[in-house]
N, C-alpha and C positions, 0 to 999 in steps of 0.2 A: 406351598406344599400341595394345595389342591392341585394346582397346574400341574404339576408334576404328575400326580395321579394320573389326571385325564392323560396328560401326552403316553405316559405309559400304559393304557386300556387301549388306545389307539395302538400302538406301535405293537403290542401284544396281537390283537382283533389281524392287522395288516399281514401280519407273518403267519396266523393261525390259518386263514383266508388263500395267501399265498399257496402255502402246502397242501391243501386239498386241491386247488385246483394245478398245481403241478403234478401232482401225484393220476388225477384225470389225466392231463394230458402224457403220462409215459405210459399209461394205461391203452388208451390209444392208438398208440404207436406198435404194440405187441400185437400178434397175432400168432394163428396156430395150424399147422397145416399135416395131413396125415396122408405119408405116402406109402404103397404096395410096394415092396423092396424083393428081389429075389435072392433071401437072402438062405440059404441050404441047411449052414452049419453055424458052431457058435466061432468058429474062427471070422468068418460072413460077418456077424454081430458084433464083433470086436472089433473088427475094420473099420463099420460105419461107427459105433461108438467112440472109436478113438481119434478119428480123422473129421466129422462132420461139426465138433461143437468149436473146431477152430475155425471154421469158417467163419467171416464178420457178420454180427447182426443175431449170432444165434445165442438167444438164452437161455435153452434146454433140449436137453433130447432123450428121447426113451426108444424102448426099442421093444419088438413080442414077435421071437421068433418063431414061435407056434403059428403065427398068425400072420408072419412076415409084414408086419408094420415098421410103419419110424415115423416117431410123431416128434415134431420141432416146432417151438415157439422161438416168433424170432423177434427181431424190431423191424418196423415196415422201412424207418426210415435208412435203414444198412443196407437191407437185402430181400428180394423175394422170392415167392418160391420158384417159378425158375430159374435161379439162380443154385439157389437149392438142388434144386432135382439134377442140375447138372454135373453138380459139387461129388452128388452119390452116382450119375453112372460114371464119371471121371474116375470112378473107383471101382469099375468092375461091373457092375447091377445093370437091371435094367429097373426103370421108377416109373411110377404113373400115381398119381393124386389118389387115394379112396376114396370113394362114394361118400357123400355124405349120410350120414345117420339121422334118422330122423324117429 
């Protein structure tokens, strides 16, 4: 009955172990990149809102047409961002990366 124990605090420890560091690694993988969009109107903002999160690789996207941003987190391992950037003039704009913030 002890054996038993042990083997299962092991096989418990192994899979606890396991998931964090899976969880590191898709963590990794994401990334997040903030483009200048010319985007005028809210019809503009619903183009790229409804055509960009089908692109492969992407896991979020927001948009601040006040401010003509599009911010998209994607996975590194799908897609980058010029891939990206192409996806939105492909659709009209024209795109360039924003500055970073600092």
């Amino acid at each position: 009955m002890k054996a038993v124990r042990i083997v299962l605090v092991a096989v418990a420890f192994l899979l606890a172990t396991n998931l964090v560091f899976a969880q590191e690694r898709v963590n990794n993988r994401e990334a997040q990149i903030v483009f200048v969009v010319n985007m005028d109107c809210h019809a503009c903002e619903q183009k790229v809102k409804k055509n960009i999160p089908y692109e492969r690789g992407v896991r979020n996207l927001t948009t601040d047409l006040e401010k003509q941003l599009v911010s998209i987190t994607y996975r590194t391992n799908r897609t980058d961002k010029e891939r990206l950037k192409k996806s939105i003039e492909k659709l009209g704009f024209t795109c360039k990366e924003a500055p970073k913030e600092e």
